[in-house]
Structures are given as C-alpha cells and as structure tokens.
C-alpha positions as CSV (number, residue, x, y, z in Angstrom):
1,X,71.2,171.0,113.4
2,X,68.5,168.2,112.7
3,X,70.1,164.9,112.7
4,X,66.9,163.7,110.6
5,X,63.0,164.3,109.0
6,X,61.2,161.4,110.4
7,X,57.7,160.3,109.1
8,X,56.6,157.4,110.7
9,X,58.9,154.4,112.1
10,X,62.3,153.8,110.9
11,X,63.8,150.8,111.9
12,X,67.5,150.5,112.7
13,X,68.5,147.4,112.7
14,X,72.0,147.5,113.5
15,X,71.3,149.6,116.2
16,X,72.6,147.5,119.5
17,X,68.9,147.1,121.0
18,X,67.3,146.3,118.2
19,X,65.3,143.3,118.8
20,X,64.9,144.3,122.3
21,X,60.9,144.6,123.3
22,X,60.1,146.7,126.4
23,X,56.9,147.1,127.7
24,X,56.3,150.4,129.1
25,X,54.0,150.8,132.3
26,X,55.4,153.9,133.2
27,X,54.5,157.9,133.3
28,X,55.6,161.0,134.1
29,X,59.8,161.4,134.1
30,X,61.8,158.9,135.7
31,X,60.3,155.8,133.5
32,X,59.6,157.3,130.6
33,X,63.3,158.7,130.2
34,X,64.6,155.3,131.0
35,X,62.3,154.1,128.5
36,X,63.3,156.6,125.7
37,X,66.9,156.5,126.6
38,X,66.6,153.0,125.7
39,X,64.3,153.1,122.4
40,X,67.0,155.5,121.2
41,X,69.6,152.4,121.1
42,X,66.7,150.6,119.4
43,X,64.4,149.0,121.3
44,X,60.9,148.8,120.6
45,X,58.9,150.7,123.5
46,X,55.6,149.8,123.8
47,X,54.2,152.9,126.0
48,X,50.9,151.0,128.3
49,X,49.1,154.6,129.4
50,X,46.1,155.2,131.4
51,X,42.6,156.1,129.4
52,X,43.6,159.2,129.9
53,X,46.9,158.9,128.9
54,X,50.6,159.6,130.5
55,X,49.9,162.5,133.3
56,X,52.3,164.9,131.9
57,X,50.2,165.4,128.4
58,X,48.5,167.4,130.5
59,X,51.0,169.2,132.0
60,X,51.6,172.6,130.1
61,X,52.0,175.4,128.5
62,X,53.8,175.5,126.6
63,X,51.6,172.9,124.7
64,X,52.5,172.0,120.4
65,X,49.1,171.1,119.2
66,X,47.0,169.0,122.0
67,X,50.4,168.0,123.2
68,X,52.5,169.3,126.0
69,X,56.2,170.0,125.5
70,X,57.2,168.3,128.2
71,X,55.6,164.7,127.1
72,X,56.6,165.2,124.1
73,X,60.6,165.7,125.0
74,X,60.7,162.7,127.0
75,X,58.8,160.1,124.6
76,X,59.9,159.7,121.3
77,X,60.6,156.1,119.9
78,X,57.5,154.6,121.7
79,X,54.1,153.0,120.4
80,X,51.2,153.6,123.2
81,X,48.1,151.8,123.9
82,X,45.6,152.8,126.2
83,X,44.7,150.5,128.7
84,X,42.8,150.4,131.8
85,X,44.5,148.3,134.4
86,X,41.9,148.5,136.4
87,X,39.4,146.6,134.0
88,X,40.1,142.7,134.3
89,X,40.6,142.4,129.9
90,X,42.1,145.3,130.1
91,X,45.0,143.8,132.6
92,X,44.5,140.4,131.0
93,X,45.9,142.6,127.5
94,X,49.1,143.7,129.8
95,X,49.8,140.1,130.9
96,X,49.4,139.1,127.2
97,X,52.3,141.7,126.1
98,X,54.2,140.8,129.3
99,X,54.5,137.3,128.1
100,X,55.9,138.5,124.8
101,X,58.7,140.9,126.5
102,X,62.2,141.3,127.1
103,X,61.4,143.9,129.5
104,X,58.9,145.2,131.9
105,X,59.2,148.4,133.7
106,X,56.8,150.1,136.3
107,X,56.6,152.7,138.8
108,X,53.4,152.1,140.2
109,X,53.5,151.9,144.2
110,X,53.8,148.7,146.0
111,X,51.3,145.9,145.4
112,X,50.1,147.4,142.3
113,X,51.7,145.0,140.0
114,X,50.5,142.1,142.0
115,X,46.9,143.4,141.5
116,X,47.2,143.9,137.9
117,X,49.1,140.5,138.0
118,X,52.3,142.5,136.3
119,X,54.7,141.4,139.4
120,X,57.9,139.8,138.4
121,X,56.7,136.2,139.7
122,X,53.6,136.4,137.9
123,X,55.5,137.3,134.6
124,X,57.9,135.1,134.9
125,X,55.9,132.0,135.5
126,X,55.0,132.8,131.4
127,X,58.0,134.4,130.3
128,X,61.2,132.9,132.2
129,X,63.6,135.5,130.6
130,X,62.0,138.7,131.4
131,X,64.2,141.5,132.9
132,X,61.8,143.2,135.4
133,X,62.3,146.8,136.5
134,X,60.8,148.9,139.2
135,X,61.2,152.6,139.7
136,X,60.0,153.5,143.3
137,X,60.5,156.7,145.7
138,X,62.2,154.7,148.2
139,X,63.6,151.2,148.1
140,X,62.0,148.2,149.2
141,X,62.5,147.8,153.2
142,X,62.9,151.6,154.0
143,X,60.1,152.8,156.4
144,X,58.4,155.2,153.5
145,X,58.7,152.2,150.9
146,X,54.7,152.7,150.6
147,X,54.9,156.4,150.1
148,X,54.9,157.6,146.3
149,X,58.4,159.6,145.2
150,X,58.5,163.2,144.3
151,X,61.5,165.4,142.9
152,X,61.3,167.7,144.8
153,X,60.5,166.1,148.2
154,X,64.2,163.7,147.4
155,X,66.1,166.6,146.4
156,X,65.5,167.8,149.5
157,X,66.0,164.7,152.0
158,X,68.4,163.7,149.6
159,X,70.8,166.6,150.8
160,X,71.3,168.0,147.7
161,X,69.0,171.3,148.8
162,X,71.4,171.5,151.2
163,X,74.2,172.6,149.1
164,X,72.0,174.9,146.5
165,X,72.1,178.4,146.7
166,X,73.9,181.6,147.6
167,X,75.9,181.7,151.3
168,X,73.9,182.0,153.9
169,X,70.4,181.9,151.5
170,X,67.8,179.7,151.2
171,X,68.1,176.0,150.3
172,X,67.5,175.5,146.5
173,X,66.7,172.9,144.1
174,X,68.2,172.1,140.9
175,X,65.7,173.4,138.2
176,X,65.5,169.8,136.4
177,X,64.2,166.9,138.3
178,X,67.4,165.6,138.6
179,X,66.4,162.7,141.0
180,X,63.8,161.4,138.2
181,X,66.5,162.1,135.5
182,X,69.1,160.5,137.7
183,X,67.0,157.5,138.5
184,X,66.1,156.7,134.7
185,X,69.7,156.4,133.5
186,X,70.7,154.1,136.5
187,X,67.3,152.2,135.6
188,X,68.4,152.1,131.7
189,X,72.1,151.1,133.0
190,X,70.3,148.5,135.4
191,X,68.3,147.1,132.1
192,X,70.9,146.9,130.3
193,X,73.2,144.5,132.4
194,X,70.5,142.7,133.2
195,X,70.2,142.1,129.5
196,X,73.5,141.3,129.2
197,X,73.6,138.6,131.6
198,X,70.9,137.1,130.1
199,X,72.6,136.7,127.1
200,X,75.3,134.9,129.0
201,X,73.2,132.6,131.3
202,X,69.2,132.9,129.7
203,X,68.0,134.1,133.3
204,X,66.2,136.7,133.3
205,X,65.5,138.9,136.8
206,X,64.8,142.0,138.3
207,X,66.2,145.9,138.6
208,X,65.1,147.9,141.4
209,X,65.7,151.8,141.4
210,X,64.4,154.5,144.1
211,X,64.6,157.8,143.1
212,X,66.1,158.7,147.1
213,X,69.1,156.3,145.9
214,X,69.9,157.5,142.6
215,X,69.7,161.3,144.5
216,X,71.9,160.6,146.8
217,X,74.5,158.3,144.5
218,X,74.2,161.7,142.5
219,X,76.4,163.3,145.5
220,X,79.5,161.7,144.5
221,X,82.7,163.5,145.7
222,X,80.2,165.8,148.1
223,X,79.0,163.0,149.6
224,X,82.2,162.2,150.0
225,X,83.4,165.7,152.0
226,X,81.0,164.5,154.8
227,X,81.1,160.5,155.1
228,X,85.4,160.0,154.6
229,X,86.5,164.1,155.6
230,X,84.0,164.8,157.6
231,X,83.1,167.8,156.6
232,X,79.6,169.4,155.7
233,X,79.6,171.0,152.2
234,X,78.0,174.5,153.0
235,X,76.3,176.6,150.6
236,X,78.7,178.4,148.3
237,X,76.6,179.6,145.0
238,X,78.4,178.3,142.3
239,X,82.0,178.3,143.8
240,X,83.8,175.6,144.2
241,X,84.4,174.1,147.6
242,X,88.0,173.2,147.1
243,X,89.1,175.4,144.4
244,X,89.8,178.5,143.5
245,X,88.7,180.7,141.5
246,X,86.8,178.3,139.9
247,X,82.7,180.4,139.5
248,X,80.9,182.7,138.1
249,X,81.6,186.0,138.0
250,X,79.7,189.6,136.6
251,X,81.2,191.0,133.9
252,X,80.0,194.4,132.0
253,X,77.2,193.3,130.1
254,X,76.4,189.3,131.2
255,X,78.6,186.6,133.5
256,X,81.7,184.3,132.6
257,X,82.3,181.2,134.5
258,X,85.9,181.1,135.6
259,X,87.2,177.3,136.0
260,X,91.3,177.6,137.2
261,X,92.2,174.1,137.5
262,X,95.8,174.8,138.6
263,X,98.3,177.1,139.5
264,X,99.9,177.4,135.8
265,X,96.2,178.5,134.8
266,X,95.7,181.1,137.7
267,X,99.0,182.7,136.7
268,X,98.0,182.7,132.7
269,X,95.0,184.0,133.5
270,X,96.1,186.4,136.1
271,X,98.6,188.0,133.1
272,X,96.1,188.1,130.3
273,X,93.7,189.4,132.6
274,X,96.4,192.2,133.5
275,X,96.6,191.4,136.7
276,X,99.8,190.4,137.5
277,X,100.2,191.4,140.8
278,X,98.0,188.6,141.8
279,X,100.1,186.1,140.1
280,X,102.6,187.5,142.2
281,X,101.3,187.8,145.4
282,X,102.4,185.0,147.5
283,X,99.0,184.7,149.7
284,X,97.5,183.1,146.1
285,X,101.0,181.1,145.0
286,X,98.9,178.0,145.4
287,X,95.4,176.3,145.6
288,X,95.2,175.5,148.9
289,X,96.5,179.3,149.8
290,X,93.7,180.4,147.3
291,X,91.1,178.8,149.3
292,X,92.7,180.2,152.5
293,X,92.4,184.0,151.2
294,X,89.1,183.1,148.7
295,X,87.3,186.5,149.7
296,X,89.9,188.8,149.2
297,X,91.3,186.9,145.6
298,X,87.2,186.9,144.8
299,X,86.9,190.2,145.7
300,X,89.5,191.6,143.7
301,X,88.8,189.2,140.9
302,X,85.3,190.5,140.5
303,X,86.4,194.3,140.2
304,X,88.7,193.1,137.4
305,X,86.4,191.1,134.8
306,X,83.3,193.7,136.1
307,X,85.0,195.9,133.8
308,X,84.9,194.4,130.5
309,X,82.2,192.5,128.5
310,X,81.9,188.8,128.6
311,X,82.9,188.5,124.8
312,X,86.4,190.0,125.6
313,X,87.0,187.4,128.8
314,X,86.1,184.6,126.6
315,X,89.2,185.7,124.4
316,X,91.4,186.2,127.6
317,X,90.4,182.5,128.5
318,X,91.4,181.6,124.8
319,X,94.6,183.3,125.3
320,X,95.1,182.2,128.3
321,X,94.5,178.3,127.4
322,X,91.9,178.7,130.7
323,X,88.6,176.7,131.3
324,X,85.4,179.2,131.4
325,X,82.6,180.4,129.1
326,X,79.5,182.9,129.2
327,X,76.5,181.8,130.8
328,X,74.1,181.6,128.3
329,X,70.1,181.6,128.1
330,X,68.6,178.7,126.2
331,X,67.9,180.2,122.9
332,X,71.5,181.1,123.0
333,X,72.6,177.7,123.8
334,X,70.6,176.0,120.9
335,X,71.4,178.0,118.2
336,X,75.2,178.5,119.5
337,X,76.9,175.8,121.2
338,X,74.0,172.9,121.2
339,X,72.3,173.7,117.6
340,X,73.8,170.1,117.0
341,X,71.8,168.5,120.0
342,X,68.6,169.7,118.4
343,X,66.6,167.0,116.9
344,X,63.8,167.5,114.3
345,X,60.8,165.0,113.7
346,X,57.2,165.3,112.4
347,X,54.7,164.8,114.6
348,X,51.4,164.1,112.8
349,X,49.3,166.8,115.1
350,X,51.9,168.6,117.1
351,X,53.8,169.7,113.3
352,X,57.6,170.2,113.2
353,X,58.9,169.3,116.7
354,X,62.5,170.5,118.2
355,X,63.7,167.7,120.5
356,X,67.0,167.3,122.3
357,X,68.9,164.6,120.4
358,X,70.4,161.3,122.3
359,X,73.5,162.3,123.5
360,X,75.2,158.8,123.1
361,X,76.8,157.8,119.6
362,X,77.4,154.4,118.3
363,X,80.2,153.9,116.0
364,X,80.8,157.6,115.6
365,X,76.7,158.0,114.6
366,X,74.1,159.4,117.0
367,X,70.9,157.5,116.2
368,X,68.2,159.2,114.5
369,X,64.6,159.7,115.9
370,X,62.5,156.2,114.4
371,X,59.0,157.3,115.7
372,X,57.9,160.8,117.1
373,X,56.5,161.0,120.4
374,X,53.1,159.2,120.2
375,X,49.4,160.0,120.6
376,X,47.5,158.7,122.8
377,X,46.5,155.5,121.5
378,X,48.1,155.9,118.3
379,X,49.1,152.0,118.3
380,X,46.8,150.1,119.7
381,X,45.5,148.2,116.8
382,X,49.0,147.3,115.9
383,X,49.9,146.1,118.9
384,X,47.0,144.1,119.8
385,X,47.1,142.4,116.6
386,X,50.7,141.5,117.4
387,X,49.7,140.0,120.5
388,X,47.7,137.7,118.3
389,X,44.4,139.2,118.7
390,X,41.6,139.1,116.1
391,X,39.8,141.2,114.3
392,X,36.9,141.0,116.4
393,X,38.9,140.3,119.6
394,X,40.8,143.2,119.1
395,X,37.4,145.5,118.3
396,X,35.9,144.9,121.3
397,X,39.0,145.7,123.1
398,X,39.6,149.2,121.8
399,X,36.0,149.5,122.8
400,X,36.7,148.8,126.1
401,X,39.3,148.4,128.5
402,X,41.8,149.9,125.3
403,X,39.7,152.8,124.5
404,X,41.2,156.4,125.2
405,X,39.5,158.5,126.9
C-alpha cells in the first residue's frame, strides 16, 4: 500500500538526518543507493550529474515518461544539478557546494577528484568537518586499484559465482547487482559513523568502500566453510550446504521452499506431510544423518510434495509450525506479501510512480518519500542560489558549465 502522495519536497524534520547535507558526485548503483538510502533518513542529497545526466537514465526499457525505471527506483529524495566537471566554473561550482557539505561521496576512478579539486585534502582545507567517501572497484593499494568496478566482473572474482547454480552447472550470478547494492549500505553505514564521531570530536574524515570488499564481506558464514573448515562450498542450487531439507522443491502446479530448521520440524513436517515413515527411519533421526543420506531423503521428498499443489503445502507448513513459502513471481509478491513495500509518488513527467519503500522504520514509522526522483537539472537554480550565487552569476552558469544537455 502507498505509504504517501508526494508533490514536491516535504521536509521531515524529526527525521534523524535531517540537517545533514550530502553532495552527490555519484551514478549508476552503488552511489546513488548509498545516497538515497541516506536521503530517506533525511538528508538533503544534492545529486552533481554529468550534462547528460546519471548514465542509468538511459538505461531501459522499461522507461515511465523520458525516464528509465531503473533511475528512477534508486533516486528519490535528491535535487540534481548538471555540471560539467570538466569545465573549470563548472568544477569551481562543485568546490563551492563542497565547502558547504557534511558529506562528499564519489566513485569516479583514481585521480579524478584531485583534478576536479573534489579530493578530501582539497575539501577539507575549506571545510574541516567534511566526511569524505569513496566508492571504488577495488581498494586503494590492490594491484587493479586503477581499474573501474563492475558487478558482474566482482561477483565473479568475488567467489560468489562460484557457489550459484545447479550441481555440476554453470557458475551464476545473482540477478541484482548485489556487489553495488552491497557496497552502498556499507558506504551509508561508513557515513554514518563517520558522522557520528564527528559529533563527538568535530573531525571530520574519510570512508573508503570497494565494491570487491563489500562482495566478498557479503560471503559471511560461506566464507567461512573455506577460510576456518576448510572446505570449498560447491554448487548446490538452492540447498543448503549443512541442512537438510532446507530448498526448493516442485510441487503440482508451482514450487515451495522447504526450510527444516531442526529435527522437531522434520518430524512435524514429515507427519503432516503423511509421511511418517521418514520420521521414523533412523538414517534421517538427525541433521547431520540428513545431510549423510541428502539424495535419497530429497528424492523421496520430491515424489511426496510433486503431488499436490503449492497452496495445500503452504497449509501443511502452517500445520506443521514449519519455515517455507511458494516462490512467487514479482507481480505476485507486490500485490501479496510486499503490497506494503510499495511506495507511491508523483513524478512531474514520469506520472504516478511505484517505488520500493525504505525498508528501515524510525520510531515505529517508515519515512515517507519527500522529493520524487529528479530531472535532470530540475534544481539547479535553487541550488546555485544557495551557494550564494546571483542572479546574473547563476545565469551564466546554467548557460554553461550547468546546462543539461
């Protein structure tokens, strides 16, 4: 359900970043993520894109006017201004709006920032309290700190490839771009302590993030299997390495996921599922035999719940006070068990938008959507003449160096 209309910006005070300016010199996922997670806790994001704006508003269909979909999910609560770096008044504007920041956040490659004279020194020679944050591929020192970061290239030397797909099938990636995804909340995290400490001492400083370290922090406990067991997680389609049955399994007309946590579930199950000879049999009495004799228990598993239709297992696992659900296809997930996630703002050319609401509540309260994603542009004015431009000043500006195009 919508958790509000918006037309134009809505401040929330009382949210816990309000106050909080960030200037924005990122695009595509990683940044603008962090960047939105954080304008959702109230933070005014001022969104620095190139004349030609973020590269993902051009990356569609599906497109909602002139605007893709996927801009538009990952930008809400952000005023842009266009600005060519490359232009010397154009980076001179960048400095100007550094000066007046809490935060500055790139992802440009190395030396960039120095050349646009955006690097953490150079801001904080003006601004001694600025938390600066960099989003790169790789971290600083590794021997491909120079190269630019992909997705897809880290989700694959990031190991997690490794452990996608079906036995004995073809590596595979997780459909999201889970590194970029990854990296902006330990970037927003990052921010946020920084912030925090500044509050405590008045020093500012820096957050770096690659998106080959937030992959592989992403790991966790499978990391683990290999670096403290020793043991290299193999590709098990979506079974579980150390329990069992604990997957996804066919059923008559769709698939359940089956999640036994225990041996009092497996035997529940086992009798609401009629099948209590398994519950019986002594090679599954516990987890670690179930993992021992996984085919056969899988096998005979799958002939069971093959047999009736997903909407009867879901009551079994009801009955059964079991862990599991149907698998179900977007549409059916946002107008079933995520129509609360969906948010819905106005967007002045794009019309009614459906975005995916913050998942984080304060005080009970998920904060409403102040600002729909923004066009191109849409704020420059503003925002120069906070910066303390003129009139004049500011014309010549949105002429030049701030001029879409």
């Amino acid at each position: 359900m919508c958790n509000g209309h918006i037309i134009g910006r809505m401040p929330q005070p009382d949210l816990p970043l309000a106050g909080i300016r960030v200037l924005d010199l990122t695009q595509i996922l990683a940044g603008p993520f962090c960047t939105m997670l954080l304008g959702d806790l109230g933070a005014d994001i001022v969104k620095v894109e190139r004349p030609d704006g973020d590269g993902t508003r051009h990356w569609g269909p599906p497109f909602a006017g002139e605007e893709s979909a996927y801009f538009l999910q990952v930008n809400r609560n952000k005023r842009s201004i266009a600005i060519d770096l490359k232009d010397p008044d154009g980076a001179a504007v960048a400095q100007r709006l550094a000066v007046r920041a809490d935060v500055v956040i790139e992802n440009f490659l190395p030396g960039a920032m120095e050349r646009f004279g955006l690097d953490h020194d150079a801001v904080k020679a003006g601004n001694p309290g600025v938390v600066h944050c960099s989003i790169r591929g790789f971290p600083a020192g590794h021997p491909d700190a120079d190269r630019p970061g992909y997705d897809f290239v880290m989700q694959g030397i990031g190991g997690i490839m490794s452990m996608q797909g079906e036995p004995g099938g073809e590596p595979m990636k997780v459909a999201v771009a889970i590194s970029d995804i990854v990296a902006g909340q330990f970037a927003a995290a990052g921010i946020t302590a920084a912030l925090v400490r500044r509050g405590r001492t008045g020093e500012g400083g820096t957050v770096d993030v690659s998106l080959l370290d937030a992959q592989v922090a992403w790991l966790a406990n499978r990391a683990g299997d290999w670096l403290i067991g020793g043991v290299e997680p193999v590709r098990l389609g979506n079974a579980h390495p150390s329990i069992v049955p604990y997957e996804t399994f066919h059923a008559a007309d769709g698939h359940i996921n089956l999640a036994v946590g225990n041996d009092a579930q497996f035997v529940r199950f086992c009798r609401e599922a009629g099948r209590d000879d398994l519950a019986e049999d002594p090679d599954f009495a516990t987890n670690r035999l179930r993992v021992l004799n996984r085919q056969r228990l899988v096998a005979e598993l799958g002939e069971t719940i093959g047999r009736r239709p997903v909407a009867e297992w879901v009551d079994v696992l009801e009955r059964a006070a079991v862990p599991g659900g149907p698998v179900l296809a977007l549409p059916e997930v946002f107008s079933g068990p995520a129509a609360h996630a969906v948010e819905e703002v106005d967007h002045p050319t794009a019309g009614r938008l459906r975005l995916v609401a913050t998942p984080v509540r304060i005080d009970g309260e998920r904060p409403a959507a102040r600002m729909p994603p923004p066009r191109l542009g849409e704020h420059a004015a503003e925002i120069l003449a906070e910066a303390g431009y003129g009139v004049e000043e500011a014309s010549a500006l949105l002429a030049g160096p701030c001029a879409p195009g």
